[in-house]
Rosetta silent file (secondary structure, phi, psi, omega in degrees, C-alpha in Angstrom):
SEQUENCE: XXXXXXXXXXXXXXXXXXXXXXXXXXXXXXXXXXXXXXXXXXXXXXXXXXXXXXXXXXXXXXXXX
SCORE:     score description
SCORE:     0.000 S_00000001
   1 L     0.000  132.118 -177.874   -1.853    5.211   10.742 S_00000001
   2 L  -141.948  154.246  174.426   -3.437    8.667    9.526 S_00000001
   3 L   -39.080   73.058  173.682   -4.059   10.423    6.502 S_00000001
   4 L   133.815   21.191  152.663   -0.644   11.736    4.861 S_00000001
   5 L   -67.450  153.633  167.470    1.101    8.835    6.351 S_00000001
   6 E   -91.038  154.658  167.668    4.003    7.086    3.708 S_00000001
   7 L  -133.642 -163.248  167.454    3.314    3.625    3.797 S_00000001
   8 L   177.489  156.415  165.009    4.495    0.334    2.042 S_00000001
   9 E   -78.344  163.129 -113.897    3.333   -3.150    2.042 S_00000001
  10 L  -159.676  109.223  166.971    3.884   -5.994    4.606 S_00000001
  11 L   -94.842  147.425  153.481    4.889   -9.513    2.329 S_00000001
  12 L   -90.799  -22.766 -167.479    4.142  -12.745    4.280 S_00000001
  13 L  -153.368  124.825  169.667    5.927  -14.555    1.456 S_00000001
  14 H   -27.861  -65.508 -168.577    8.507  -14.425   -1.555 S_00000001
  15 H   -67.465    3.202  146.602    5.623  -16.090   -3.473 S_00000001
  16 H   -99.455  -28.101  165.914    3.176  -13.521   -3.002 S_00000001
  17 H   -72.163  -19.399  155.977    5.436  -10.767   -3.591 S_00000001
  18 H   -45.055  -73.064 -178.065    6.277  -12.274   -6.886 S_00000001
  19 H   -54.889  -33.409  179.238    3.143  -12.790   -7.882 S_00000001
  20 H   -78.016  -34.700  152.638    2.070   -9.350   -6.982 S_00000001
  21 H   -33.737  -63.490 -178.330    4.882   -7.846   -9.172 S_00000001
  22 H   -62.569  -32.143  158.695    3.785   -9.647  -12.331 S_00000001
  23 L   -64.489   15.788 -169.412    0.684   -8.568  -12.086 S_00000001
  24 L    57.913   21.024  147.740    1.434   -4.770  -11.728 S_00000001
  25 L   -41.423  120.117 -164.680    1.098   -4.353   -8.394 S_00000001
  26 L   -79.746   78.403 -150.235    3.156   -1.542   -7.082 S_00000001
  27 L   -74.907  -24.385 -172.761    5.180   -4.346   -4.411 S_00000001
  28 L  -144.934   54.615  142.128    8.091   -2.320   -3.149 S_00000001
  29 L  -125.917  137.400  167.335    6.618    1.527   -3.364 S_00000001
  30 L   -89.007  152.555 -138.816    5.564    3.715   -0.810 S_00000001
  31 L  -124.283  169.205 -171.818    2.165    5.065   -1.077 S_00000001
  32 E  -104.789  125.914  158.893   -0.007    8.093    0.084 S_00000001
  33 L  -126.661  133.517 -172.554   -2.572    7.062    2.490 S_00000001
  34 L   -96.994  -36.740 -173.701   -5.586    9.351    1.553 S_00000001
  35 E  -150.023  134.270  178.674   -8.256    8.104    3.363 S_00000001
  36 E  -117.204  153.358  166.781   -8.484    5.678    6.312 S_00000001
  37 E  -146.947 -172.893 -166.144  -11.735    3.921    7.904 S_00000001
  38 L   -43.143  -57.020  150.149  -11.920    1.196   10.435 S_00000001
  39 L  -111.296   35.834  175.383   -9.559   -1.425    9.274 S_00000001
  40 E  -143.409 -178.819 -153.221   -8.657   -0.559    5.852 S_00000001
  41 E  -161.339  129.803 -179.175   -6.726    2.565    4.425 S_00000001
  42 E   -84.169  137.454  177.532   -7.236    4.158    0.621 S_00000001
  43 E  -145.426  135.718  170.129   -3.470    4.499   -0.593 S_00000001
  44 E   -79.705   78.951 -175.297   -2.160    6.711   -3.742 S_00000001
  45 L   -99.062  138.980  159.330    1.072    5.217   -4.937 S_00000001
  46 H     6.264  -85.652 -150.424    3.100    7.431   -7.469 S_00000001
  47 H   -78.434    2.258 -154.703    3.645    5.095  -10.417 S_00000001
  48 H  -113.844   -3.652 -161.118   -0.073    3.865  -10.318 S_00000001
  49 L    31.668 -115.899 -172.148   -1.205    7.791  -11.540 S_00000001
  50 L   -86.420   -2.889 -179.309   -4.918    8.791  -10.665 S_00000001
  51 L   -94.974  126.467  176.081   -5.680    5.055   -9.523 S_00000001
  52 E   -76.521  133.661  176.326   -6.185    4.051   -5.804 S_00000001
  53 E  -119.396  165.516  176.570   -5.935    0.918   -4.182 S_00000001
  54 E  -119.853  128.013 -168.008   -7.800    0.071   -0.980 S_00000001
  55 E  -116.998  175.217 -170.025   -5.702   -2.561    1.843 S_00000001
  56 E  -102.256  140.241  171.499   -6.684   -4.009    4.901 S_00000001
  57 L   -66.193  -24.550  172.648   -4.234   -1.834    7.187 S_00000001
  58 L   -68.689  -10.747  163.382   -2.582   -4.935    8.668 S_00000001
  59 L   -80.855   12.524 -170.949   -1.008   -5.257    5.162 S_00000001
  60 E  -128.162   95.902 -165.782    0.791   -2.210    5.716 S_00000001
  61 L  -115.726  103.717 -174.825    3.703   -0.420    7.477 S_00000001
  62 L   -30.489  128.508  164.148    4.127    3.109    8.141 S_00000001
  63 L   -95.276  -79.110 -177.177    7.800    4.354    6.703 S_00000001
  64 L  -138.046  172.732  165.621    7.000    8.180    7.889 S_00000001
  65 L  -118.410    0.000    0.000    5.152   10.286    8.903 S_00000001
């Protein structure tokens, strides 16, 4: 994973992917990764405007590149 990778998130569970939907978590869009550091990744997604989230990278799976 590198900087100007698409990404998406990695569910373990229905019930966390729920839960991250009601809470307005962007659960099934891919994201911008802007900045990476040792095991975490800064990611832009679209519908989220100027706000950033930061994930542990194993929560994540490149779509392209």
């Amino acid at each position: 994973m590198k900087v100007g990778d698409l990404v998406k998130m990695k569910w373990s569970t229905f019930a966390s992917l729920r839960r991250a939907k009601r809470q307005g978590f962007p659960a099934d869009e891919v994201g911008l990764v802007v900045e990476e550091a040792h095991g975490a990744a800064k990611i832009a997604f679209p519908s989220q405007g100027s706000k950033m989230r930061t994930l542990l990278k194993v929560n994540l799976e490149v779509v392209g590149e």
